[in-house]
Backbone of each chain as ProteinMPNN parsed JSONL, in Angstrom:
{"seq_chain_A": "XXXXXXXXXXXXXXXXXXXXXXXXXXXXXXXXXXXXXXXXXXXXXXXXXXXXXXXXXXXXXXXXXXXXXXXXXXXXXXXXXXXXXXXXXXXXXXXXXXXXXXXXXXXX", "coords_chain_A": {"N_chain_A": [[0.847, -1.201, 0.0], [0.743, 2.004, -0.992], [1.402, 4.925, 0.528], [3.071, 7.277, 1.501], [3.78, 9.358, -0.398], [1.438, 10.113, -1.093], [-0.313, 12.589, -3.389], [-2.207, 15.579, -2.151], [-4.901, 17.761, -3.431], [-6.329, 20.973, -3.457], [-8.187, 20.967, -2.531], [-8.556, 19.184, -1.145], [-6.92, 19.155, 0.69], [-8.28, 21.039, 2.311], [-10.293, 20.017, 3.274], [-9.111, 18.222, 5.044], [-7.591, 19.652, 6.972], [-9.963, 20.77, 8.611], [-11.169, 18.544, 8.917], [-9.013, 17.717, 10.426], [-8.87, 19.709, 12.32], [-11.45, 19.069, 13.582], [-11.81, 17.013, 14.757], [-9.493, 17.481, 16.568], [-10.899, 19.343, 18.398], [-13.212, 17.862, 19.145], [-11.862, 16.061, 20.404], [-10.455, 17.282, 22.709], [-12.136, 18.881, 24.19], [-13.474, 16.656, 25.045], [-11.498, 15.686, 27.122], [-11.279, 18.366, 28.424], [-13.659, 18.322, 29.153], [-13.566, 15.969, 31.373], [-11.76, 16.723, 32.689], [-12.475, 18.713, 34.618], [-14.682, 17.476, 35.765], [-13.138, 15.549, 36.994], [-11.774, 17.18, 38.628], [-13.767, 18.824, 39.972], [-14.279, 16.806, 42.172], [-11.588, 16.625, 43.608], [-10.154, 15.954, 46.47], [-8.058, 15.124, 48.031], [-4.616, 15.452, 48.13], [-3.328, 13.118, 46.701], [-4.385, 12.942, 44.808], [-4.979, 14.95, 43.801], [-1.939, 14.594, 42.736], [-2.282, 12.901, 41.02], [-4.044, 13.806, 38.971], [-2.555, 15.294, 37.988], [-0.254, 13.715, 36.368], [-2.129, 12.631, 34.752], [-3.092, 14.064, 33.397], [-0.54, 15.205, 32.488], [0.407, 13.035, 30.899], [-1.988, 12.875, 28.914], [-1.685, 14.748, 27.757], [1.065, 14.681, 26.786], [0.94, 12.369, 24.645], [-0.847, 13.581, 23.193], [-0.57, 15.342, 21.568], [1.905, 13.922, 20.339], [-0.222, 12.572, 18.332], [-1.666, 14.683, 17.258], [-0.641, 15.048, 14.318], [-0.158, 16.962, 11.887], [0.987, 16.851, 9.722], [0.936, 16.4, 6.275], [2.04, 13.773, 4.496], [1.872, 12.172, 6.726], [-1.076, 12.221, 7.586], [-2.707, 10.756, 6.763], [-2.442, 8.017, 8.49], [-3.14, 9.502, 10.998], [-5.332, 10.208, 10.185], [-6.919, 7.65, 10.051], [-6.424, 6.632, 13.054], [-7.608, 8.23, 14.245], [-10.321, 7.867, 13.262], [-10.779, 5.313, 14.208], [-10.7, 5.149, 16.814], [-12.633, 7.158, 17.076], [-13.101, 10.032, 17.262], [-13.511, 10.95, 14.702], [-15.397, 10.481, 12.056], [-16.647, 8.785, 8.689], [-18.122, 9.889, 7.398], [-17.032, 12.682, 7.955], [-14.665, 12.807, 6.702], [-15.434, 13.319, 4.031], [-14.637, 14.339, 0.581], [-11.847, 13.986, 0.524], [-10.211, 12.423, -1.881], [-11.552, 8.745, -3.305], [-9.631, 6.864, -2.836], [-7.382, 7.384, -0.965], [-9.932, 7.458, 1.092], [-10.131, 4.883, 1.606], [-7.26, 3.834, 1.728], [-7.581, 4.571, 4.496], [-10.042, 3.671, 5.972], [-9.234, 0.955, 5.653], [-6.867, 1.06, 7.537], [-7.715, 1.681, 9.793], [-9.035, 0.061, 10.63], [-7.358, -2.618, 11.322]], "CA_chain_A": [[0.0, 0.0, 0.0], [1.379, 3.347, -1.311], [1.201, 5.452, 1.625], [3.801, 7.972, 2.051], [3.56, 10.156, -0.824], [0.325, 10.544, -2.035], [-0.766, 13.766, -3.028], [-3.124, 16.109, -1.765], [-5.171, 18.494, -3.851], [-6.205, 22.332, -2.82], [-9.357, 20.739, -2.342], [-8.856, 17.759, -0.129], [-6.13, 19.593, 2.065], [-9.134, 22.111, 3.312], [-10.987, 18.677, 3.571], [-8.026, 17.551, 5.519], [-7.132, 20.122, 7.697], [-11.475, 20.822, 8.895], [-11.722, 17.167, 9.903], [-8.166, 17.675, 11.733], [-9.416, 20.495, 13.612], [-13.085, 18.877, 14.157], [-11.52, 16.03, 15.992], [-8.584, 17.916, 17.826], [-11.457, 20.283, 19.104], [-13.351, 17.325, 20.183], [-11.111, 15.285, 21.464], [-9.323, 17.963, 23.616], [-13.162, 19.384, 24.264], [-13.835, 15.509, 25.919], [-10.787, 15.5, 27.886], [-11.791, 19.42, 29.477], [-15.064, 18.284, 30.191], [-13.467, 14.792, 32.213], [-10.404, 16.817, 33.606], [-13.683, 19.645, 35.174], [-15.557, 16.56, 36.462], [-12.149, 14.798, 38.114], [-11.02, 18.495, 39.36], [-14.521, 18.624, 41.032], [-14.381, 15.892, 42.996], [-10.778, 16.304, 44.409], [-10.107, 15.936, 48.123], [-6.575, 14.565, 48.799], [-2.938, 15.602, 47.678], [-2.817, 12.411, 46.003], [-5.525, 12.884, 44.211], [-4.072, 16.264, 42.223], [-1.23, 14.26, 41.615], [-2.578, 11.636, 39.824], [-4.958, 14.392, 38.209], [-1.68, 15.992, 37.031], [-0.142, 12.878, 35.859], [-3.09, 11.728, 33.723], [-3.067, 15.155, 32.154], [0.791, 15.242, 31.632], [0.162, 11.807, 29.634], [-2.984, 13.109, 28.025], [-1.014, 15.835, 26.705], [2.12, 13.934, 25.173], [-0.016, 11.232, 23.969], [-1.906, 14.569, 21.914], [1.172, 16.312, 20.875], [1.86, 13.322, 19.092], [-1.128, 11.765, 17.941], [-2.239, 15.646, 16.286], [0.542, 15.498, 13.317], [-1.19, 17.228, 10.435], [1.819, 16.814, 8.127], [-0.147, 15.577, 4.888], [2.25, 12.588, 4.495], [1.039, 11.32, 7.633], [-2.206, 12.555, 7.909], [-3.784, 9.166, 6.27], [-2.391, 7.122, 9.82], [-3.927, 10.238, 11.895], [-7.125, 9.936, 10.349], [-7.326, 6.411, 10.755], [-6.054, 6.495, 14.356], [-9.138, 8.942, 14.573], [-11.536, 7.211, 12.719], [-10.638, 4.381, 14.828], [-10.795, 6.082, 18.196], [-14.233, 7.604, 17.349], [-13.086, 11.232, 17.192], [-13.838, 11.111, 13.505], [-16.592, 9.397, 10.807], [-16.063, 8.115, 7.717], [-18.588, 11.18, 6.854], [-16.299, 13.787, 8.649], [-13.593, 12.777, 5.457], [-15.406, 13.566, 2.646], [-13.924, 15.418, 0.107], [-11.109, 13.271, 0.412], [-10.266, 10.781, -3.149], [-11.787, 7.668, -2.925], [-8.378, 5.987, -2.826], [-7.138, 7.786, 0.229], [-10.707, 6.858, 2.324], [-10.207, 3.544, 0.879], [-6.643, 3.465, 2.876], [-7.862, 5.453, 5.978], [-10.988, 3.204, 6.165], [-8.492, -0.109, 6.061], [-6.034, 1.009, 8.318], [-8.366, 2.058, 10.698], [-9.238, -1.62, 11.187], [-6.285, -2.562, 11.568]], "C_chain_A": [[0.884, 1.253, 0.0], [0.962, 4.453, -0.113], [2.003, 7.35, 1.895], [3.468, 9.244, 1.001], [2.129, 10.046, -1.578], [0.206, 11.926, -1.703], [-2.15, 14.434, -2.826], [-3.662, 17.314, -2.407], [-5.551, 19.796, -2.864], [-7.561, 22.079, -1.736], [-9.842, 19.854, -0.598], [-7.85, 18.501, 1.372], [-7.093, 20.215, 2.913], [-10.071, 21.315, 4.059], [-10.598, 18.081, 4.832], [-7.873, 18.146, 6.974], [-9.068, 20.805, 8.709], [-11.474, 19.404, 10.006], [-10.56, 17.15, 11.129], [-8.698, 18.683, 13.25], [-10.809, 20.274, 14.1], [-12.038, 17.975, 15.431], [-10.174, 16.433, 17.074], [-9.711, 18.452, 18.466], [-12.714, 18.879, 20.059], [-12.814, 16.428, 20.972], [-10.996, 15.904, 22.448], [-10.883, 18.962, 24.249], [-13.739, 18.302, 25.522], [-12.834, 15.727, 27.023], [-10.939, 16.952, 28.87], [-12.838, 18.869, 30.256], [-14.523, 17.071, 31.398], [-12.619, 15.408, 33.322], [-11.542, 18.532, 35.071], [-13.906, 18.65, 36.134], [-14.457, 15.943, 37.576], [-11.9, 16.128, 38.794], [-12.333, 18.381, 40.819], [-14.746, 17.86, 42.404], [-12.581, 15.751, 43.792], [-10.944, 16.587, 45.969], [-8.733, 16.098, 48.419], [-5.701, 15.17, 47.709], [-2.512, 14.712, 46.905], [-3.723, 12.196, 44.726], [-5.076, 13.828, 42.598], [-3.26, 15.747, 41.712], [-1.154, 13.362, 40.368], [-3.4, 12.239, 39.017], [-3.647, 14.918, 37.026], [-0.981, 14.762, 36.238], [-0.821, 12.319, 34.684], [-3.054, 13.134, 32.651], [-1.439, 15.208, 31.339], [1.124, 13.951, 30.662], [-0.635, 12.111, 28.6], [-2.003, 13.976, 26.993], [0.292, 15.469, 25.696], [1.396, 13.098, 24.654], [-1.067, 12.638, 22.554], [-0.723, 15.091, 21.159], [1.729, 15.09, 20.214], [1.18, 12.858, 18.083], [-1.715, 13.064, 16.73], [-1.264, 15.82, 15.475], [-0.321, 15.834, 12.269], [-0.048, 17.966, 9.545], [1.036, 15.888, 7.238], [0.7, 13.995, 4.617], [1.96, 11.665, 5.878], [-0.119, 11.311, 8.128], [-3.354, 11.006, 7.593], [-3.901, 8.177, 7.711], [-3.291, 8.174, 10.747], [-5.246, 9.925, 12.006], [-7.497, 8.556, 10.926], [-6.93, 5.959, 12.259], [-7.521, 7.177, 14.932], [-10.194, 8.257, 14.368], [-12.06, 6.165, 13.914], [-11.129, 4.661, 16.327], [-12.347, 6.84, 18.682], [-14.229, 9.462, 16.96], [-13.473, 11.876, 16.046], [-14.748, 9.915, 12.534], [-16.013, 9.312, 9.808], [-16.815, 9.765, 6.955], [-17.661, 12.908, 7.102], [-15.076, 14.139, 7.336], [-14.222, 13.076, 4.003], [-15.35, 14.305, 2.125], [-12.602, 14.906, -0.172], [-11.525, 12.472, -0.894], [-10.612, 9.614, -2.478], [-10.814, 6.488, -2.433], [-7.919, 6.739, -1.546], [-8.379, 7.411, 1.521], [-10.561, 5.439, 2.275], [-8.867, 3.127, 2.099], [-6.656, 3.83, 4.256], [-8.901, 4.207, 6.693], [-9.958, 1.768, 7.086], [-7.358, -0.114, 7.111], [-6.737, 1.507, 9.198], [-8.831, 0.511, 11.265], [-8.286, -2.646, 11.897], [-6.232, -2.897, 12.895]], "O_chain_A": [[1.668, 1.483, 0.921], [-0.251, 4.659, -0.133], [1.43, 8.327, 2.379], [2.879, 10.189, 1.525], [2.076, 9.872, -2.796], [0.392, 12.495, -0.627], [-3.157, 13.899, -3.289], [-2.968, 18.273, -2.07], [-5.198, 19.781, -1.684], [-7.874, 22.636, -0.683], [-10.661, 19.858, 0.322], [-8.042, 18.384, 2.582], [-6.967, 20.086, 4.131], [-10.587, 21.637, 5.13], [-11.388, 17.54, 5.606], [-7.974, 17.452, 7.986], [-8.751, 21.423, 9.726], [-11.663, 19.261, 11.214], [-10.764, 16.804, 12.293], [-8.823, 18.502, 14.461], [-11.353, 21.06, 14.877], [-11.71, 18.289, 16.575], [-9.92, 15.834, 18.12], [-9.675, 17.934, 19.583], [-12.98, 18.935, 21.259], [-13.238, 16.066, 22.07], [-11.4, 15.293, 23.438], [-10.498, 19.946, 24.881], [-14.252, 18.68, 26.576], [-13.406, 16.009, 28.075], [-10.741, 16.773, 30.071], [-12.997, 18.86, 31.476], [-15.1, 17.226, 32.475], [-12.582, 14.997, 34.482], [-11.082, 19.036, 36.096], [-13.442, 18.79, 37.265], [-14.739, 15.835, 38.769], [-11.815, 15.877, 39.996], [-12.157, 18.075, 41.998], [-15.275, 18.282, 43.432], [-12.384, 14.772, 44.511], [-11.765, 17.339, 46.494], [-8.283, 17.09, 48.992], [-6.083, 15.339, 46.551], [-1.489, 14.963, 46.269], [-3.622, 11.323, 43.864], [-4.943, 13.67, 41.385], [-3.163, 15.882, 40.492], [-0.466, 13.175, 39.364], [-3.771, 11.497, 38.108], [-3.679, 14.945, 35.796], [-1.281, 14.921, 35.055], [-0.264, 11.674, 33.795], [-3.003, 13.13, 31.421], [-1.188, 15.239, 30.135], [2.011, 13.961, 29.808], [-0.306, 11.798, 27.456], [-1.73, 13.813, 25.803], [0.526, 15.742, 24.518], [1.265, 13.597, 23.537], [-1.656, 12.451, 21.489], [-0.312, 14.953, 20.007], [2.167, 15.471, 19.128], [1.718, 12.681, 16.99], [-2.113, 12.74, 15.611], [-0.704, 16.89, 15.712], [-1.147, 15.047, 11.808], [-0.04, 19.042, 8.947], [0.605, 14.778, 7.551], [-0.048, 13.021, 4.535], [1.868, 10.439, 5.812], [-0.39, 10.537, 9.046], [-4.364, 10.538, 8.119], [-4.958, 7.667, 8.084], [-4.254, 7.629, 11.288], [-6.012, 9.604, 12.915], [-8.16, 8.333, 11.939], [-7.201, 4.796, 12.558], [-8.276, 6.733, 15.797], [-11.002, 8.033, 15.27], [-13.179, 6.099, 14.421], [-12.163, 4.121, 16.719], [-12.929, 7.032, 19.75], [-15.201, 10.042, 16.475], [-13.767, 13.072, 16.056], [-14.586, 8.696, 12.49], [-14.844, 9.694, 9.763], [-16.21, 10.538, 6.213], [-17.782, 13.946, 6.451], [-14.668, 15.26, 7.033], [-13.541, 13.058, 2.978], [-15.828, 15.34, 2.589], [-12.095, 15.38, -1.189], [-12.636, 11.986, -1.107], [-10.195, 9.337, -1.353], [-11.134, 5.472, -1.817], [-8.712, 6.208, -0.768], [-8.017, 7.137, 2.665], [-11.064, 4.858, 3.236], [-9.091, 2.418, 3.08], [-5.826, 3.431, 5.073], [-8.629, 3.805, 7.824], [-9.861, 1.526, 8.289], [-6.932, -1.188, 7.534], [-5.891, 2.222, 9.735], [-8.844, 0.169, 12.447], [-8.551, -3.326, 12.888], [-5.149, -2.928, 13.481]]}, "seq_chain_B": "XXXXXXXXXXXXXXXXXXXXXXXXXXXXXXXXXXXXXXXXXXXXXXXXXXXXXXXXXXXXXXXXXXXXXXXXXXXXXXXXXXXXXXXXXXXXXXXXXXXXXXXXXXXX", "coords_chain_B": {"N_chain_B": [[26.185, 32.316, 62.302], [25.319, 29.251, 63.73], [23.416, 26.541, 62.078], [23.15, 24.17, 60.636], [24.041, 22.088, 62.294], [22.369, 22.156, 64.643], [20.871, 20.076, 67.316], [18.202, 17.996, 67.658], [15.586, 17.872, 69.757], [13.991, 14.819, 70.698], [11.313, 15.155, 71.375], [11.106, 18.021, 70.355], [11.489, 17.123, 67.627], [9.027, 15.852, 67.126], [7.228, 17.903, 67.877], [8.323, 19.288, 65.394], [7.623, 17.379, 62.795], [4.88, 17.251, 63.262], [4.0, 20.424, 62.924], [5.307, 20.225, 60.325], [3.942, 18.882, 58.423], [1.542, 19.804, 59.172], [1.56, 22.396, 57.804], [1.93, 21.557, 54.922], [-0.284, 20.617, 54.581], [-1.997, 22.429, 54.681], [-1.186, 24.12, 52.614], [-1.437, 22.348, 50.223], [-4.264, 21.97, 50.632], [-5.016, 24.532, 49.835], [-3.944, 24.578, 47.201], [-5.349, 22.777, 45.748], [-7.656, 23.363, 46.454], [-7.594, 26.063, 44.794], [-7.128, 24.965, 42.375], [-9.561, 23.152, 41.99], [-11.098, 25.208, 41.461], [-9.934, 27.052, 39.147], [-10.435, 24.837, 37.268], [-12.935, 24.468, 37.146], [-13.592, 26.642, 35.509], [-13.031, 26.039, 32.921], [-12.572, 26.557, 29.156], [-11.353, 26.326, 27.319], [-8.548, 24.584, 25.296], [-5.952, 25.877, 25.48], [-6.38, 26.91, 27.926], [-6.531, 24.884, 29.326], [-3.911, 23.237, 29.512], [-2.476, 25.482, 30.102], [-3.249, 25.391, 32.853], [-2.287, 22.992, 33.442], [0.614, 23.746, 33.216], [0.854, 25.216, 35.168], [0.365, 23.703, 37.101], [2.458, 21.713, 37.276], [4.713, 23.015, 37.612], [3.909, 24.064, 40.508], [3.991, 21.453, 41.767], [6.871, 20.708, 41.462], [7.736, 22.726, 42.844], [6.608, 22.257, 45.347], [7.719, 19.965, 45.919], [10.508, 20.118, 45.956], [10.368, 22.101, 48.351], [9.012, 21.325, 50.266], [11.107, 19.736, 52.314], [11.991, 17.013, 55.315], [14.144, 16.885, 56.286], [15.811, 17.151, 59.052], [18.397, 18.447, 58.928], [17.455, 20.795, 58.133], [15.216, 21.281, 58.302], [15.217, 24.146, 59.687], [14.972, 26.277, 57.79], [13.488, 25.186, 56.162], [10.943, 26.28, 58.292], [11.117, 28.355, 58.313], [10.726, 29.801, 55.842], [8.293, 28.707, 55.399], [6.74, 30.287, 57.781], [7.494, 32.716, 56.597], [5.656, 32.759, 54.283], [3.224, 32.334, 55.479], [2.062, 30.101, 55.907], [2.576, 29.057, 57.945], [2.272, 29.55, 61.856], [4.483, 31.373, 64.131], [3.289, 30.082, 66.595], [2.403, 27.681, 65.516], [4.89, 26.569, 65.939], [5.609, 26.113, 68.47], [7.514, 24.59, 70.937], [9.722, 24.242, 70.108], [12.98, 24.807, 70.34], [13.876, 28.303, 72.238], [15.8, 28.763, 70.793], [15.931, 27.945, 67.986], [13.558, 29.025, 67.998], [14.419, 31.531, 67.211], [16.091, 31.843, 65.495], [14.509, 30.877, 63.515], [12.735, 32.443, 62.89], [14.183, 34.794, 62.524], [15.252, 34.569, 59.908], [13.14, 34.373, 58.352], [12.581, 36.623, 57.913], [14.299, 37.44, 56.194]], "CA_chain_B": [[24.76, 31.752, 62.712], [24.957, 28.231, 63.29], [22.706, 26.195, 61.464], [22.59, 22.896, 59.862], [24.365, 21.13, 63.064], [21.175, 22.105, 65.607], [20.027, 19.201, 67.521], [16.722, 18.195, 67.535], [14.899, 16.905, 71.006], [12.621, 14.321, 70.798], [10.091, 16.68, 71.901], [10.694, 18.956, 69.306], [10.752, 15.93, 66.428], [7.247, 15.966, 67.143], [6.43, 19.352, 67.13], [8.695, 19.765, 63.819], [6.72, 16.851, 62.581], [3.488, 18.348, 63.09], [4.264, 21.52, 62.127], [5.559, 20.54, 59.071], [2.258, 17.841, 58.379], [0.235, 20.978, 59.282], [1.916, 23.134, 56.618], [1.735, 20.277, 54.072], [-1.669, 20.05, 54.335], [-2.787, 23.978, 54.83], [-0.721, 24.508, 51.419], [-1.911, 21.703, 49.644], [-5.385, 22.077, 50.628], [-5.495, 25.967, 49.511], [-3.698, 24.146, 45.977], [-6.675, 21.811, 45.537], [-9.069, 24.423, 46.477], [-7.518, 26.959, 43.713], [-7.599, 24.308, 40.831], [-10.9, 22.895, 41.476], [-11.972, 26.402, 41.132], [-9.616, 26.978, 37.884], [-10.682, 23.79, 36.431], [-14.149, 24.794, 37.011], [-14.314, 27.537, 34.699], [-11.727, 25.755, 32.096], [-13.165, 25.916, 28.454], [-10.392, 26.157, 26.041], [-7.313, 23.645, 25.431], [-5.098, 26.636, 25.921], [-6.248, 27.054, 29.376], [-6.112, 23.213, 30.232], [-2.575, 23.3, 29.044], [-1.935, 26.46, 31.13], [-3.643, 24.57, 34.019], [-1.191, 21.72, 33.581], [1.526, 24.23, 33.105], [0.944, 25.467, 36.824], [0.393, 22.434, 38.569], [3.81, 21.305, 37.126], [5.409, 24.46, 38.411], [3.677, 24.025, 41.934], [4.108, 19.872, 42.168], [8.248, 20.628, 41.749], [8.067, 23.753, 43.694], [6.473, 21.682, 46.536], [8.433, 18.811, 46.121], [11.572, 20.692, 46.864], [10.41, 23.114, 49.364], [8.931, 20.551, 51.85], [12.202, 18.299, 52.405], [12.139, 17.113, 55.576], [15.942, 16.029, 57.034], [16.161, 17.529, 60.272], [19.441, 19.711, 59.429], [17.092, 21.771, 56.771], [14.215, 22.034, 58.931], [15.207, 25.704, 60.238], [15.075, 26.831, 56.365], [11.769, 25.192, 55.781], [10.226, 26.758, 58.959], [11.487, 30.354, 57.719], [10.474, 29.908, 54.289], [6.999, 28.717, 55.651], [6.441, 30.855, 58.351], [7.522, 33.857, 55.592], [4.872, 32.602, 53.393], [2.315, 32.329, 56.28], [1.736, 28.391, 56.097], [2.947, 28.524, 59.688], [2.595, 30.658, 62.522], [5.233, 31.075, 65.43], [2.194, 29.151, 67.801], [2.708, 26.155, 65.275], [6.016, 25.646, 66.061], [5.713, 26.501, 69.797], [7.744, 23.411, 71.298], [11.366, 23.948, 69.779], [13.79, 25.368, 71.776], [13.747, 28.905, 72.109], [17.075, 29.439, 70.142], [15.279, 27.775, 66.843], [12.268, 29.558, 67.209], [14.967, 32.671, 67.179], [16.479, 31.499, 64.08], [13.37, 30.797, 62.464], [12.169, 33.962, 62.944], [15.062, 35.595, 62.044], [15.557, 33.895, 58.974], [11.684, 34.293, 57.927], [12.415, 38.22, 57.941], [15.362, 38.0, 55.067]], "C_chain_B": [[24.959, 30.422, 62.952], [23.421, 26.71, 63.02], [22.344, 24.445, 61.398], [23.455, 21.767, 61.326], [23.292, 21.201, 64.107], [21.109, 20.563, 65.813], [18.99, 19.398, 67.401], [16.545, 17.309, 68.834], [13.874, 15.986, 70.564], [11.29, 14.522, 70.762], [9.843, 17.357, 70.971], [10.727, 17.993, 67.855], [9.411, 16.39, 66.14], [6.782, 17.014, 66.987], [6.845, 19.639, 65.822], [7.494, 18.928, 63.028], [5.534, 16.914, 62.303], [3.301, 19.408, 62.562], [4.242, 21.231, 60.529], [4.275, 19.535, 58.319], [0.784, 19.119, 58.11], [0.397, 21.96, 57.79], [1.473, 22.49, 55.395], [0.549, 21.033, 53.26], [-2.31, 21.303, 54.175], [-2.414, 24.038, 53.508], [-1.259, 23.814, 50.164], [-3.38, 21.417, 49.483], [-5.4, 23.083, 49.631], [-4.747, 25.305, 47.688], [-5.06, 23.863, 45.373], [-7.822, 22.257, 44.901], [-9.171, 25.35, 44.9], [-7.467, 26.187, 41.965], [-8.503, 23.546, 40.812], [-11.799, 24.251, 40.967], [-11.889, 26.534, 39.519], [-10.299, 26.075, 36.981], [-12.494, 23.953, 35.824], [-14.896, 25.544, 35.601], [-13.394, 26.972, 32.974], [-12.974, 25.695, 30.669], [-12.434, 25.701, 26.763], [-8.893, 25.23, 26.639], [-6.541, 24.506, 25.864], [-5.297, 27.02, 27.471], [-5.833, 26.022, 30.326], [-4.531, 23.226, 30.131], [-1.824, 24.114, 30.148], [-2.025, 25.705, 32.901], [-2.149, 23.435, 34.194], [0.098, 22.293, 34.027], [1.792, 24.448, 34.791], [1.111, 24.565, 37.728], [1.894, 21.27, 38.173], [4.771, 21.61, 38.104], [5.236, 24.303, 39.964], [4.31, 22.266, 43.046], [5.786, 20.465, 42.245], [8.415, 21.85, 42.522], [7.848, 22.704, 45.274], [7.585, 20.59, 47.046], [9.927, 19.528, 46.731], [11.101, 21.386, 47.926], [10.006, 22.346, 50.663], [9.786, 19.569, 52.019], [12.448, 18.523, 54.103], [12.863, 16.617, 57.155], [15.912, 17.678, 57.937], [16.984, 19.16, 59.843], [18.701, 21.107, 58.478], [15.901, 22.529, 57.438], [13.859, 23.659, 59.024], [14.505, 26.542, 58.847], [13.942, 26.77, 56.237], [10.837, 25.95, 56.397], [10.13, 28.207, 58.561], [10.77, 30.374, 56.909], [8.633, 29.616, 54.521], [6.12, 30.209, 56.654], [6.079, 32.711, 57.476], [5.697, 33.896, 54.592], [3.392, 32.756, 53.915], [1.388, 30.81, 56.054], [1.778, 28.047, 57.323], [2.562, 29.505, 60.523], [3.991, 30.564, 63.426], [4.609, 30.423, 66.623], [2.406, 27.976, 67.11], [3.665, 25.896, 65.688], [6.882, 25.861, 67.748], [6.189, 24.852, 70.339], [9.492, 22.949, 70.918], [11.72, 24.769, 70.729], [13.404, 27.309, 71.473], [14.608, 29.724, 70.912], [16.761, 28.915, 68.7], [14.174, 28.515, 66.791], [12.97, 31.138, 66.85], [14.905, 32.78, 65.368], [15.493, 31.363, 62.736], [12.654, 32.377, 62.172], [12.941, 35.022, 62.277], [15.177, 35.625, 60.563], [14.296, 34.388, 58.149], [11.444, 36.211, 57.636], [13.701, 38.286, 56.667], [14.572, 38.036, 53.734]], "O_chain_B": [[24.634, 29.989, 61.846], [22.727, 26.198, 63.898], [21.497, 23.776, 61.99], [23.328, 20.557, 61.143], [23.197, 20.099, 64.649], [21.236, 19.79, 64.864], [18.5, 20.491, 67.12], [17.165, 16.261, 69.015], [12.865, 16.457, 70.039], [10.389, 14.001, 70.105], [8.697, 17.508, 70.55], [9.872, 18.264, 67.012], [8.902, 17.06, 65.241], [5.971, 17.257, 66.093], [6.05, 20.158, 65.038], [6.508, 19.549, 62.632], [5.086, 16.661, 61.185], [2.442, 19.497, 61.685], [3.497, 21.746, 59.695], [3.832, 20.136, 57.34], [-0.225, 19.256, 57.418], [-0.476, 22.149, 56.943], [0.514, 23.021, 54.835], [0.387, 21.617, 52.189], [-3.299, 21.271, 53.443], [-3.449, 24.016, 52.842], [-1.524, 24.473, 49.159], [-3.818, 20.795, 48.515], [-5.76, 22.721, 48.511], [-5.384, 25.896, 46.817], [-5.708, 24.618, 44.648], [-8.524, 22.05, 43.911], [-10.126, 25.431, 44.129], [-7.678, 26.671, 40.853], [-8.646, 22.978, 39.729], [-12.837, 24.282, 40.306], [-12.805, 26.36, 38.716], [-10.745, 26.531, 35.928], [-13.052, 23.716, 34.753], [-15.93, 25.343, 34.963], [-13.299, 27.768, 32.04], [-14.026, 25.071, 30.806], [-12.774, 25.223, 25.681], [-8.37, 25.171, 27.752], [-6.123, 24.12, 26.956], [-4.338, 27.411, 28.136], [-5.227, 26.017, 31.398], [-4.062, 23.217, 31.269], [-0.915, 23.714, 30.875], [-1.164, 25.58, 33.772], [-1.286, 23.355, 35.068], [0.751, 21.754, 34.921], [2.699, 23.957, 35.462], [1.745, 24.547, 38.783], [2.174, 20.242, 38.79], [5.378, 20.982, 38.972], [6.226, 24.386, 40.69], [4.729, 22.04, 44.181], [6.016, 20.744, 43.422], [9.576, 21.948, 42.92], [8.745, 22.49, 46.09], [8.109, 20.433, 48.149], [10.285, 19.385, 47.9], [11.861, 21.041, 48.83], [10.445, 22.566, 51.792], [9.339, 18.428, 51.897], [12.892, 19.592, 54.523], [12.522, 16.264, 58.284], [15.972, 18.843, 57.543], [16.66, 20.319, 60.103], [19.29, 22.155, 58.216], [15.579, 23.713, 57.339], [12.849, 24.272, 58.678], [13.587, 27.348, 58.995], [13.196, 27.747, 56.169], [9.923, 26.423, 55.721], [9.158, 28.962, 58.546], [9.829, 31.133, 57.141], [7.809, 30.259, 53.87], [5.181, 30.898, 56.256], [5.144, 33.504, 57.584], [4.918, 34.829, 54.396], [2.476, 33.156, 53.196], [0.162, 30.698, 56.079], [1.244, 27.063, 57.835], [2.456, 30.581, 59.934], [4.574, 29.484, 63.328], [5.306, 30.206, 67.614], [2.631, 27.014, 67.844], [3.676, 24.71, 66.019], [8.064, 25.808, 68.089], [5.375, 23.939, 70.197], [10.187, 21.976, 71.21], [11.091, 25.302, 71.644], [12.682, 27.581, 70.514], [14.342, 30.773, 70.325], [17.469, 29.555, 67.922], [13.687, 28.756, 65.687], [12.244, 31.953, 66.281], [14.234, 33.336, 64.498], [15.631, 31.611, 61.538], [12.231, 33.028, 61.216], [12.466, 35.943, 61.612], [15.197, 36.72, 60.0], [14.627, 34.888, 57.073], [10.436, 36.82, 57.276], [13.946, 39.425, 56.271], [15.12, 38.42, 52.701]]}, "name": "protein", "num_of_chains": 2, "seq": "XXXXXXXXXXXXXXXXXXXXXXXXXXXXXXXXXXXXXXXXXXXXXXXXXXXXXXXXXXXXXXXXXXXXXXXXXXXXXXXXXXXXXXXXXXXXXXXXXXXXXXXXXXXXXXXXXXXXXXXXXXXXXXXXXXXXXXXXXXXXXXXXXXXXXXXXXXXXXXXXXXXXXXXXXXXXXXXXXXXXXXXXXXXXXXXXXXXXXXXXXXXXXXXXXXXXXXXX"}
């Protein structure tokens, strides 16, 4: 599977870069609303630190996972797709041959 | 001045002990308190981020500032007492010539 360079029209990048920022905004939209709900409920000292912990993971775990360089954007999506943060409807606009490998490596 | 060779009584163990338990917990409460509040109103990634940023900043601030080996004590009590984590009634139980020092110290 040809992967690395495919290219991306003027069309599909705006395609591209929409669905990236739908699903950064809800991903990172889910994780406010959970990191609100755990804040609420602290009590203990050990409590914050394991609040801060789960966020200082959340956050490298995002800082890598949001790469919206176009040669890797095909694994993103399908890491998304996969994950839920994104539909198969959220990509269209995208060539059929690019949902085609997003779809399959999302299975994966 | 001397400093880091002080004994410590038995007696005053325990009051350091306490003292410094009491501090802990007054500081780490009023933490808690100020980022369930923060967290409360959190509705952009850039604030969660910022959030994280602080409670980084505060977790290694704490972590060094409450160390507590006997010969350092005096330092911590200053540095608390300065800050108003302590009073001079918490740490009623050391000798008189530490609560000098502490005092003294808590005014630089």
């Amino acid at each position: 599977m040809q992967l690395t360079e495919t290219l991306w029209s003027e069309a599909e990048k705006q395609t591209a870069d929409s669905a990236f920022q739908l699903a950064y905004s809800r991903e990172t939209n889910a994780l406010i609303e959970q990191i609100r709900r755990q804040a609420s409920s602290l009590t203990a000292v050990d409590d914050l630190w394991s609040l801060h912990d789960y966020l200082s993971a959340r956050r490298h775990e995002l800082d890598g996972k949001y790469d919206n360089r176009y040669p890797t954007l095909i694994f993103v999506f399908a890491q998304l797709l996969k994950e839920g943060w994104l539909s198969v409807e959220d990509l269209q606009g995208l060539s059929n041959e690019k949902l085609t490998k997003i779809s399959a490596l999302a299975k994966m």
